[in-house]
C-alpha positions as CSV (number, residue, x, y, z in Angstrom):
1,X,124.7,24.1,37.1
2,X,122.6,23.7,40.5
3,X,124.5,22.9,43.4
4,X,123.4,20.9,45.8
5,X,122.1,22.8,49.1
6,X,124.1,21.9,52.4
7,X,121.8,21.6,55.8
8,X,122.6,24.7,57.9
9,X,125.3,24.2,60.4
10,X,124.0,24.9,63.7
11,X,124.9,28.0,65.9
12,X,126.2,27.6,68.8
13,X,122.8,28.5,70.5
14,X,121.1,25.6,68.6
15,X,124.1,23.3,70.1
16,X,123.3,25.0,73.4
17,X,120.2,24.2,73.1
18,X,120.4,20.8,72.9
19,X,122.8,20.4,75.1
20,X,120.8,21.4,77.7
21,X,117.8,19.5,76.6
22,X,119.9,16.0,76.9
23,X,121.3,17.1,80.2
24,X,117.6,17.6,81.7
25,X,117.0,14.4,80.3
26,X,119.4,12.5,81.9
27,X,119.1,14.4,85.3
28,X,115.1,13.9,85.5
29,X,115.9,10.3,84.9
30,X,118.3,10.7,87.7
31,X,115.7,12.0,90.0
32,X,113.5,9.4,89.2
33,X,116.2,6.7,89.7
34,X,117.0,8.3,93.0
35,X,113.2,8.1,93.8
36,X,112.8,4.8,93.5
37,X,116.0,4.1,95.0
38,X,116.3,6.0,97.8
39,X,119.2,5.6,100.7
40,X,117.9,4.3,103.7
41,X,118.5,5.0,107.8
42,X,120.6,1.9,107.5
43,X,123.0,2.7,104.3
44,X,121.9,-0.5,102.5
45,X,121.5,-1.3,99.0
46,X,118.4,-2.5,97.7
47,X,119.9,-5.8,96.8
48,X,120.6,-5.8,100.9
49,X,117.5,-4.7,102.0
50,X,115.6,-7.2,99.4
51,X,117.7,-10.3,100.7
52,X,117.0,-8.9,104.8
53,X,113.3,-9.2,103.6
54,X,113.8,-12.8,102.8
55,X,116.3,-13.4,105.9
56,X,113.4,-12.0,107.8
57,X,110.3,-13.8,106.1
58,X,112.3,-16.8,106.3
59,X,113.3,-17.2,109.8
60,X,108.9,-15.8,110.6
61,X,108.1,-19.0,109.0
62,X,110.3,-21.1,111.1
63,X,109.6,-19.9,114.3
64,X,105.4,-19.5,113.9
65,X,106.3,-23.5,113.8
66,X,108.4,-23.7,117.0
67,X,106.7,-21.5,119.0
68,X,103.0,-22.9,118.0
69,X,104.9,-26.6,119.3
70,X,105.8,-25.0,122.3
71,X,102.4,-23.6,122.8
72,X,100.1,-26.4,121.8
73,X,102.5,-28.5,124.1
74,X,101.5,-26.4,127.2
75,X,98.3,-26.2,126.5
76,X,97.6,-29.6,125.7
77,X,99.4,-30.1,129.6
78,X,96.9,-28.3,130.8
79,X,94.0,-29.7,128.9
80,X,95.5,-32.8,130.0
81,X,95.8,-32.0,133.6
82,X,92.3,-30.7,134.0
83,X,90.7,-34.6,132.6
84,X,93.0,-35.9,135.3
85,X,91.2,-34.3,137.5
86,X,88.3,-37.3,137.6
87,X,90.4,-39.6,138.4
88,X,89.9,-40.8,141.9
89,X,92.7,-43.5,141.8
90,X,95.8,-41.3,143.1
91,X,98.3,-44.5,142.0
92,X,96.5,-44.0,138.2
93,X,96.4,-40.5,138.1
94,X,100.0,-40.1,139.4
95,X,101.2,-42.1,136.3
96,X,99.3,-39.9,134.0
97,X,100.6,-36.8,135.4
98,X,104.2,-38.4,134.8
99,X,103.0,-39.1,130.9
100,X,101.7,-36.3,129.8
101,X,104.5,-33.9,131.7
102,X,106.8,-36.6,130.0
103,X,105.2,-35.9,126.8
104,X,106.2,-32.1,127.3
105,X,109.6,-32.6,128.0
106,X,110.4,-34.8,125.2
107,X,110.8,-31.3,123.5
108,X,113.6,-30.6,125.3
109,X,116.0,-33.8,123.9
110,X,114.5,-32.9,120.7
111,X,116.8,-30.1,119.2
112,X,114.8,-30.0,115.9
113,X,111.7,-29.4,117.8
114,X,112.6,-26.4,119.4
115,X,115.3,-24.3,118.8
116,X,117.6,-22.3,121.4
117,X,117.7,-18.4,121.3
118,X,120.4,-16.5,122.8
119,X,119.5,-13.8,125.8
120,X,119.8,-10.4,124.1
121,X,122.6,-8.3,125.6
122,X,122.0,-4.9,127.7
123,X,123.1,-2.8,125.0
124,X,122.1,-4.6,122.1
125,X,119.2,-2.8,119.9
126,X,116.4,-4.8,118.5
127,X,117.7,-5.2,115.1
128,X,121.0,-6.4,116.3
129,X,119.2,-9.0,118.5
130,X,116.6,-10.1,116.0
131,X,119.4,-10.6,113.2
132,X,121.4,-12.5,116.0
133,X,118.6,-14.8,116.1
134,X,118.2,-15.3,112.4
135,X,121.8,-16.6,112.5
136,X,121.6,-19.0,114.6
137,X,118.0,-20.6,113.4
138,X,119.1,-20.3,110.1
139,X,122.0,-22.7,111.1
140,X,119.4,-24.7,113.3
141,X,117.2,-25.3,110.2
142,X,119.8,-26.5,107.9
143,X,120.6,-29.4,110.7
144,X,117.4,-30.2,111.1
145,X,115.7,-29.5,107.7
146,X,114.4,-32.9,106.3
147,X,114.7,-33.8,102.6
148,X,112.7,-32.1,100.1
149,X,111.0,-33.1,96.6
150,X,111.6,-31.6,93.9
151,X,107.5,-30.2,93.5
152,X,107.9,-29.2,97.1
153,X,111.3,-27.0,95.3
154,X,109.7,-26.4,92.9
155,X,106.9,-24.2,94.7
156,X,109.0,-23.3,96.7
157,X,111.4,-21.3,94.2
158,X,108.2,-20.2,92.2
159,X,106.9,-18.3,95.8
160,X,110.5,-16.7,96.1
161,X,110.3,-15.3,92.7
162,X,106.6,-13.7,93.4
163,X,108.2,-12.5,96.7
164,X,111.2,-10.7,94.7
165,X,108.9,-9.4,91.8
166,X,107.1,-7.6,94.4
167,X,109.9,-6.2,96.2
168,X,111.7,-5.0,93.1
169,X,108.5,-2.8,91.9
170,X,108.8,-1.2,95.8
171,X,111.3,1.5,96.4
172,X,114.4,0.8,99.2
173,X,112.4,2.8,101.4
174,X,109.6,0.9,101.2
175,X,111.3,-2.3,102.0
176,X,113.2,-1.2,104.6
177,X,109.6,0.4,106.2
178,X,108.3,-3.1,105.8
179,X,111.6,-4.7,107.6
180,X,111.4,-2.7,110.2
181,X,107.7,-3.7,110.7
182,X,108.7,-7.6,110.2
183,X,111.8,-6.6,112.5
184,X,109.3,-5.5,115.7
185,X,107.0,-8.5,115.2
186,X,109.9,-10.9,115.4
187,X,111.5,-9.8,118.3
188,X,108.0,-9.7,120.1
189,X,107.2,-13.5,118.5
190,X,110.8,-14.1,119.7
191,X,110.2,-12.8,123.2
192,X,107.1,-14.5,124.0
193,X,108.6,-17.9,122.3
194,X,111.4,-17.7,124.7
195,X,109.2,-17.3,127.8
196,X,107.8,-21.0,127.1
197,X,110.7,-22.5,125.8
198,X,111.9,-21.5,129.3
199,X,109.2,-23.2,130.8
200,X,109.8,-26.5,129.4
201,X,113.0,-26.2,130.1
202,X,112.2,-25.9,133.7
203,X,110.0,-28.4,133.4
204,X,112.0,-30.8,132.7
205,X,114.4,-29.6,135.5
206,X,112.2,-30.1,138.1
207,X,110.7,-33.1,136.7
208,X,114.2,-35.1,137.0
209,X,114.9,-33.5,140.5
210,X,111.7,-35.2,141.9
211,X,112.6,-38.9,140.9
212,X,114.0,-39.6,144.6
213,X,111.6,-38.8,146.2
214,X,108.5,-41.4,146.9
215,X,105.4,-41.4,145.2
216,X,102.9,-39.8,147.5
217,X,105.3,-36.2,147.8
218,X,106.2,-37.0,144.2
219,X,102.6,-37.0,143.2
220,X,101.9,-33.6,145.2
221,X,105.2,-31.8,143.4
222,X,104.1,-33.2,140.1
223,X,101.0,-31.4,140.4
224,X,102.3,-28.2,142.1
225,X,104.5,-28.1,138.6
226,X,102.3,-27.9,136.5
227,X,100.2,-25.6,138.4
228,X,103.1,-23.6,138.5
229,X,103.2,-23.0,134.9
230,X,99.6,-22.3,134.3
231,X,99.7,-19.2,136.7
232,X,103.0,-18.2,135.3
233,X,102.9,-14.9,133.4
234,X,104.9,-16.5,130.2
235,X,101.9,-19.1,129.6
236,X,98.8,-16.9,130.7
237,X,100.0,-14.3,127.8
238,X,99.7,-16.7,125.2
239,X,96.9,-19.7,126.6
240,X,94.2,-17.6,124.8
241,X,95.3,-17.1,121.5
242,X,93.2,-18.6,119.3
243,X,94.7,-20.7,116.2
244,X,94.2,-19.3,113.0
């Protein structure tokens, strides 16, 4: 009678063995895992440094728009003011300097137009600042925001997804480099979108303190403000960009 061979138990070593086999497994996929997911400066998850990306993106796309309204407004003043300048009828051309400054400060009643950003405080850092400002035009955008179509959602979602595919193959480091980057340019965007919303707003200050005074000082102070602007350090920085 043949009895039916039994596998070898393993020894201890073989058990050992494997042991430490699976336990290098799991801790190179560890490493890799931790590689990919690295911690970052700020402490944040990837989840949280994925959805300050979008925060970030967002809040870019909103203000290019207000400050290339501010801009173009400004410079079309200018534009505007320099044709005026053939006009030899001063009752004509003092009722187009009132139109197109008019046309300028129109922006200021308009709260969808151009958006207000708080003064950044002494010992507030950047990122602070610049996520300050998301806040607040994230709130402005949502009053303002017209209705959308369901195609324009529709793309819209689709982008999103193609934004978070390609954040998701990045590590947390990554992102956060690329935050920081988005980070710097937005508080520069914000800082030179400020200086001519500041202007406009003084515009318009200066354009309601002159309506008492008669037409032929009125004309000369009409002009001086506008000059005023065009030498003013806010405007030159920005005049000569050219529009992509």
């Amino acid at each position: 009678m043949v009895r039916d061979k039994k596998p070898p138990n393993k020894t201890d070593s073989q058990r050992s063995s494997t042991n430490l086999v699976g336990k290098f497994t799991q801790s190179v996929r560890r490493i890799v895992q931790d590689v990919k997911d690295e911690g970052t400066s700020s402490g944040q998850t990837k989840e949280e440094v994925i959805e300050t990306n979008e925060r970030l993106r967002g809040v870019r796309v909103r203000l290019d728009e207000n400050y290339d309204t501010a801009k173009k407004a400004l410079v079309t003043l200018m534009a505007r003011y320099s044709d005026s300048k053939s006009e030899r009828n001063v009752f004509t051309r003092y009722t187009m300097l009132k139109v197109m400054i008019k046309d300028v400060i129109r922006l200021e009643t308009q709260y969808w137009s151009l958006v207000e950003i708080p003064r950044q405080e002494k010992a507030e850092t950047v990122p602070a600042f610049v996520l300050r400002a998301c806040a607040i035009m994230e709130k402005t955008q949502k009053s303002g925001e017209g209705v959308k179509t369901s195609s324009k959602l529709a793309e819209e979602a689709a982008d999103k997804r193609e934004r978070i595919e390609r954040l998701n193959d990045m590590t947390t480091s990554q992102i956060e480099t690329e935050n920081t980057q988005m980070t710097n340019d937005l508080y520069r965007l914000l800082k030179k979108y400020t200086g001519l919303r500041n202007l406009i707003r003084e515009l318009k200050t200066e354009y309601m303190s002159t309506k008492m005074y008669p037409i032929f000082p009125r004309y000369t102070m009409l002009k001086d403000m506008i000059k005023d602007i065009m030498h003013d350090p806010d405007y030159m920085e920005v005049c000569h960009e050219v529009d992509p």
